[in-house]
Structure formats: C-alpha cells, structure tokens
C-alpha positions in Angstrom: 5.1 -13.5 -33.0 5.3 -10.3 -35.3 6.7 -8.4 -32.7 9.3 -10.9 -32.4 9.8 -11.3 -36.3 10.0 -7.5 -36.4 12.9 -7.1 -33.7 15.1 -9.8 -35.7 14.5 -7.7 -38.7 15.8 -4.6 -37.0 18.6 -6.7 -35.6 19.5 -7.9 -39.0 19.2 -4.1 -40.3 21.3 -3.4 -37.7 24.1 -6.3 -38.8 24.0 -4.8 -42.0 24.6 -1.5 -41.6 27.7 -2.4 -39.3 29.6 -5.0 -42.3 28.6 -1.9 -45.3 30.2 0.8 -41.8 27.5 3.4 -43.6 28.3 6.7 -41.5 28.2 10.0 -42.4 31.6 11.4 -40.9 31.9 15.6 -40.6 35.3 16.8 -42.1 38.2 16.6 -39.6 42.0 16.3 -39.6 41.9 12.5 -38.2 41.0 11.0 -41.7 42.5 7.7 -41.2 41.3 7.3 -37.8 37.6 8.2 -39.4 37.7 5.3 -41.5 37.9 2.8 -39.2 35.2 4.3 -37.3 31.6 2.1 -38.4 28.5 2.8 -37.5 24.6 1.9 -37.6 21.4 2.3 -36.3 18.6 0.4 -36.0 14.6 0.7 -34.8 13.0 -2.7 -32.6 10.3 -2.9 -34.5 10.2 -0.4 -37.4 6.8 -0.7 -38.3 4.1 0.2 -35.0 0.9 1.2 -34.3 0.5 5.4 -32.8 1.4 5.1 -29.4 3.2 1.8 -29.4 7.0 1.7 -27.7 9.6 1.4 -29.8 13.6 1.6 -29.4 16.3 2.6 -31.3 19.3 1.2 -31.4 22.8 2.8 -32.0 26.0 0.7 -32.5 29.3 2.4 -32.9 32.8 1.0 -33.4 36.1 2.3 -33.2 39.8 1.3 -33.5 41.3 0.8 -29.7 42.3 3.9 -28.3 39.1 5.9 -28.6 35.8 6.4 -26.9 32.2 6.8 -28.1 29.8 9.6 -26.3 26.0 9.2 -27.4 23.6 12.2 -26.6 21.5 11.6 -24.0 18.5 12.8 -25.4 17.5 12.9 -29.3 16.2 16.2 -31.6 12.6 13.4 -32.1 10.4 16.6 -33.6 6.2 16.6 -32.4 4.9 13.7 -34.1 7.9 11.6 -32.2 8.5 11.9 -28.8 11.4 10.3 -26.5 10.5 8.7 -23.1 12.7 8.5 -19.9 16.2 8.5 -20.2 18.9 6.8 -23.0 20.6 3.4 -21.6 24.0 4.1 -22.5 26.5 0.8 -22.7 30.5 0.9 -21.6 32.4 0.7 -24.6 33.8 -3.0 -25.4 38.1 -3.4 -24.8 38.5 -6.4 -27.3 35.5 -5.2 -30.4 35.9 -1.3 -29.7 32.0 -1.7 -29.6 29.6 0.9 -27.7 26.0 0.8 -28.2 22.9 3.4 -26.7 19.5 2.3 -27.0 16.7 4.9 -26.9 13.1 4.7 -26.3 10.6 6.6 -28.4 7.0 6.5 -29.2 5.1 8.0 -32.3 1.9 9.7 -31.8 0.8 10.3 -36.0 0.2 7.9 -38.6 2.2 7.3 -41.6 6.1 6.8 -42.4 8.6 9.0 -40.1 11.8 10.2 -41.0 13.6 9.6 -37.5 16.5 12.5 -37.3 20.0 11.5 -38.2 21.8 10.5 -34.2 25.2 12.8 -34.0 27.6 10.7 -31.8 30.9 12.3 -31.0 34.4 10.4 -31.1 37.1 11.0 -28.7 40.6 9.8 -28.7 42.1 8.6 -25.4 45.7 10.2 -25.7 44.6 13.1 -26.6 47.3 13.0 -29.8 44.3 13.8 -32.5 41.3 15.8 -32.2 37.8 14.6 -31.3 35.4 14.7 -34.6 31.7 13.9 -34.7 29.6 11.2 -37.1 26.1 11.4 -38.0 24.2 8.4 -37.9 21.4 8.1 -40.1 18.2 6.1 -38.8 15.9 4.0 -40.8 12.5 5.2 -42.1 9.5 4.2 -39.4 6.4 3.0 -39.8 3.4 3.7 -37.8 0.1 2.1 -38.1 -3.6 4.2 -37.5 -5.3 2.1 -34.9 -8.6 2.9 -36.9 -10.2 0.7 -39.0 -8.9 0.3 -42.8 -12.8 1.5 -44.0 -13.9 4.3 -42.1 -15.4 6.3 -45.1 -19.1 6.4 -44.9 -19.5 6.2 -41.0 -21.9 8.8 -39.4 -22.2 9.6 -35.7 -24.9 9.8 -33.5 -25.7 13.3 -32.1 -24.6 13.8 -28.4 -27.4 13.7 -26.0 -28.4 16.2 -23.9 -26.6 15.9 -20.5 -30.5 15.1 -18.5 -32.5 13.1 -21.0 -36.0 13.4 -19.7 -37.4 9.8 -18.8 -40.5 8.4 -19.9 -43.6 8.8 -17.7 -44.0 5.0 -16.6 -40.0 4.7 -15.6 -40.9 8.0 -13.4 -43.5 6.7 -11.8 -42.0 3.3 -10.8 -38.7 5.6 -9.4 -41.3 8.0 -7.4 -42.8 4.5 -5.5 -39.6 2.8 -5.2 -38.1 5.9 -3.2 -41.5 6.1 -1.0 -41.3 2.3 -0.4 -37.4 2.8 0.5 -38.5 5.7 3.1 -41.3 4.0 4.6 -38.9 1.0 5.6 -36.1 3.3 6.4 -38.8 5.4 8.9 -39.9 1.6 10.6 -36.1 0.6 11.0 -34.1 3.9 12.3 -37.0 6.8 12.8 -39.5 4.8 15.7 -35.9 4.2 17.6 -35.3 8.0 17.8 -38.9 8.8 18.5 -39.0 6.8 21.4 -36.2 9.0 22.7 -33.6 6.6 24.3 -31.9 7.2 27.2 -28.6 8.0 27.0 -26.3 5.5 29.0 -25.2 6.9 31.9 -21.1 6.9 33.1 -20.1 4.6 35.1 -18.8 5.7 39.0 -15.4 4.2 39.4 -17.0 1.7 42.0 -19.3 0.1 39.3 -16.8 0.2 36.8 -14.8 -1.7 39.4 -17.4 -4.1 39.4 -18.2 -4.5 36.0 -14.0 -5.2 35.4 -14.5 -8.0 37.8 -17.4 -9.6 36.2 -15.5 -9.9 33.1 -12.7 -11.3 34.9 -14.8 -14.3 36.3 -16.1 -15.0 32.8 -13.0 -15.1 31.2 -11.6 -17.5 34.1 -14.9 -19.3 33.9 -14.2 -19.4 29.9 -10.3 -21.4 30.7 -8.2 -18.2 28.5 -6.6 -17.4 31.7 -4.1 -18.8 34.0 -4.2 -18.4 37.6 -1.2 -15.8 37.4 -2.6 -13.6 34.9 -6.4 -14.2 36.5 -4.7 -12.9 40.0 -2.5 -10.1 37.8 -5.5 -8.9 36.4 -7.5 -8.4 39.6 -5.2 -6.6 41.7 -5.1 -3.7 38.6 -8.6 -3.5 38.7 -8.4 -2.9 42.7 -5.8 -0.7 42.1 -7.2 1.8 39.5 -10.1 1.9 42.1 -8.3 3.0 44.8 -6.3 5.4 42.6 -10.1 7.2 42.2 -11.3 6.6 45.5 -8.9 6.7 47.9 -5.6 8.8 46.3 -3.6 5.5 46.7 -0.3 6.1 45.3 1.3 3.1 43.4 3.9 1.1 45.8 1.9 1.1 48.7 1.1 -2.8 49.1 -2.9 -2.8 48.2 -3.4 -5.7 51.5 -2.6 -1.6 53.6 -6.4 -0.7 52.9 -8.0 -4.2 54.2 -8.7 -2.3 57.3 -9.3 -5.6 59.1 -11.4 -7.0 56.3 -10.5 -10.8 56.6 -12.0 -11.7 53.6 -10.3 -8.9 51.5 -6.7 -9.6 53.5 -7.2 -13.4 52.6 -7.9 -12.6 49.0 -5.0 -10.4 48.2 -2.8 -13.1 50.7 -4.1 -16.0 48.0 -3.0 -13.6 45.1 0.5 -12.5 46.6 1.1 -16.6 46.5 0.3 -16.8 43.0 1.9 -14.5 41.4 5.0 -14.6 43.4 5.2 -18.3 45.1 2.6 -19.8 41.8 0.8 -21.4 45.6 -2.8 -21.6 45.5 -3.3 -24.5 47.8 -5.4 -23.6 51.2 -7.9 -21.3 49.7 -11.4 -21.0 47.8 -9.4 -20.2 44.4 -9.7 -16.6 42.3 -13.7 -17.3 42.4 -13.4 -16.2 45.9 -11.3 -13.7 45.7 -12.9 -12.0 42.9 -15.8 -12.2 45.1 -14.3 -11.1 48.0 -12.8 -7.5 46.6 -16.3 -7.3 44.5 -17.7 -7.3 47.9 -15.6 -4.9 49.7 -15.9 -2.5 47.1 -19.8 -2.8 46.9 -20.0 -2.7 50.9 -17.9 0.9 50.8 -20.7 2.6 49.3 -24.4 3.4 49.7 -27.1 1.8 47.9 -29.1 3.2 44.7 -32.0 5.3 45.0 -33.6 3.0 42.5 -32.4 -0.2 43.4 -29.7 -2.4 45.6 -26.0 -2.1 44.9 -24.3 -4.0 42.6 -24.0 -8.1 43.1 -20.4 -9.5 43.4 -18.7 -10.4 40.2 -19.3 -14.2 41.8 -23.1 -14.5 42.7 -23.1 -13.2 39.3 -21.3 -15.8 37.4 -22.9 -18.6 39.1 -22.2 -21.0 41.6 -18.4 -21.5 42.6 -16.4 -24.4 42.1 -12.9 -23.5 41.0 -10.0 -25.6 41.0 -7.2 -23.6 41.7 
C-alpha cells in the first residue's frame, strides 16, 4: 500500500511538472519552437530503502513536427547506479508526447540529488536546428535498512575458526564413530572377507538359454502375444547362431534343423505366427521354446561340475499353453 501511495505521488509530481512545462532549455536560434517544448521528470517511488528498485520517469512534449531522443544511459554517479537498459517509448502523433523510463537503484543512505536528464530535440524538416533541454529530476530519498537506534550496540568477538569442544561432547563423538564402524565392518567388511566369487561370463549357449527362460516367464506372466512371444524367440536363436555357427542374416534359421524334427516343427509353428497369425495343430510357444532350448543344450558337452542346462520349459513348470 505505500509503495502504491508512493507511485501516484510520483505520477502526480510528474502531472505537475508537465501543466508548470518547468525545463531548462540551452540557448538556440529556435526560440519559439523552445517554448512549446515542456518537460518533466519524475522518480516511482522517491523515497526507498538502499538497494531497493526504483524508476525514473521522463516525459517530453513537443509541437508536431519534431522528435524527442532520450540517452540511453544516465551520468547516475557511485552512490546511484543504473540497471539494464532505458525503455524508450515512440513519440505520440495527436499529444507530441514521448516518454523513457529508467531503472536505477541507490546503494547509500540519505537524500540524492539525481543528475539533471539532457534530452535532445530534433525537427523533422530539417528547416531549424536541433537544440538540447535539460531536465531536472526530483530530490531522492533513501532509507538505511538498520535500525533507527543502533547507538550503544556492542559485538561479540569472532570465534576462532576450531573452537575446541568440551571433554564429555568428545567422548560421546569418539564412541559414536566406533559404534558406526563396528556396524559398518558386520554389514560390508565380512562380505569382502569371505572373498566372493566373481560371476563368471556367460558362453553364448547358456546365454541362449537363459534368454529363453525369460521368455517363458514373460509368456507365462500374459505381457506377450503370440507374435511377439514367436518374434522374440527366433532373435534369440539367431544371435546364437551368429556366435556359434557364422550364420549370416537372411539365411532362413529352419536351414540349420539338420533333420531335427522337433526344432523344424518349432520354427514351422513360429513361421505361421508371425506370418499367417496360425497356431492351430501344435503344442503352442511352450513347446517351441522348449524345443530350440533343447537343441541348443544337446549341441554341446556337459559341465565338468554338473549336467547342462535344463530347457527354458522343464524350468518354468509344467506346460499347458493355449495358443
């Protein structure tokens, strides 16, 4: 509400100063054209606090047939600085009226006197020469953002930048940190000392395997259709062969059966699928999961510590797939 009090003031200032046309006009040839030529300026609010915003407002009117050009940046001094750039108005046809408002903030206490704003005056014709006013600006105001009574006040002396603690608060820090070790020893330290095993890398056979026992639990799970179920499994008996067997992409996979019937029938019930979306006639993608899990396991020798990996089927559980 004072803010808003203290803008109308400036605006009425600023009203003022236009009706009374108080400029200070340098001496030129044009001295009837000066005379029409009013001009005032205004601060929004004139009385702040240091480092509050503030604007300044410059109106200028002249007779028709002349233009107004404001400086874009304002002689302020130390204690008063300008920020970013003046907003500079087009010049009214019908009132002759241009107006620049600039942005300022003061950094020191106490009343400022604002420098004077020098605005030149140009005829359009080119028939008189151009002649410069100056433009006084109202005292401002600026308000400490101390307290009114700051006599008598004492400060405390700095302290030192490690304050030794008391002896108790040392203690109590010493067994919270062994407490916090201890429990951090039990948690991570007996896991390192026991010297896991690293995991070893999958062969492209077992990774083949493992693909295909995520496949079944994802069908098993009902986020896949039979297409993409189908989609997927041929990719995984694809990247195998790529590893194993050199097999270069567009060569039907159903070339490297071999005279497996179970793997031929398993890639036949895919082609039908994802081509013809058939599925009738055949155990469903259960059993052809399990059929290329088993061709794939059968292709290679047993582990030295233990048989080769079950089919992604016998793994899953029982089959009874509706395709």
């Amino acid at each position: 509400m004072n803010g808003l009090s203290r803008s109308s003031a400036g605006h009425r200032a600023l009203a003022a100063a236009l009706a009374c046309g108080a400029a200070a006009l340098s001496p030129t040839d044009a001295a009837a054209q000066v005379s029409d030529v009013r001009a005032a300026a205004a601060l929004f609010p004139d009385t702040v606090h240091v480092g509050q915003p503030l604007r300044l407002g410059v109106t200028v009117s002249v007779p028709r047939g002349m233009r107004v050009r404001f400086p874009f940046a304002l002689s302020a001094g130390e204690d008063l600085e300008q920020v970013g750039e003046a907003e500079i108005g087009k010049r009214r046809t019908r009132s002759g009226t241009a107006r620049a408002y600039y942005r300022l903030v003061a950094w020191r206490a106490g009343e400022h006197e604002v420098p004077s704003v020098r605005v030149e005056v140009l005829p359009d014709g080119g028939e008189s020469e151009a002649f410069e006013i100056v433009v006084p600006v109202p005292t401002l105001v600026v308000e400490s953002v101390l307290p009114a009574n700051i006599t008598g006040l004492e400060l405390r002396q700095a302290l030192p930048f490690l304050t030794p603690l008391p002896f108790p608060l040392l203690l109590l820090i010493a067994l919270a940190a062994l407490i916090l070790g201890w429990w951090a020893y039990r948690r991570f330290g007996s896991r390192a000392a026991e010297g896991e095993t690293p995991a070893r890398e999958l062969t492209a056979w077992e990774a083949a395997l493992e693909e295909l026992k995520r496949l079944v639990e994802e069908w098993r799970a009902g986020v896949l259709s039979p297409a993409a179920f189908c989609d997927r499994l041929e990719a995984i008996l694809k990247r195998y062969l790529v590893v194993t067997e050199a097999w270069v992409p567009g060569v039907p996979a159903r070339a490297v059966a071999n005279g497996d019937g179970r793997l031929r029938r398993a890639l036949e019930f895919s082609a039908r699928v994802r081509f013809a979306r058939l599925g009738a006639g055949y155990g469903g993608p259960i059993e052809a999961s399990d059929a290329c899990g088993a061709w794939i396991a059968s292709r290679h020798p047993r582990d030295e510590d233990g048989p080769a990996e079950p089919s992604p089927a016998s793994a899953a559980g029982p089959a009874g797939e509706v395709s």
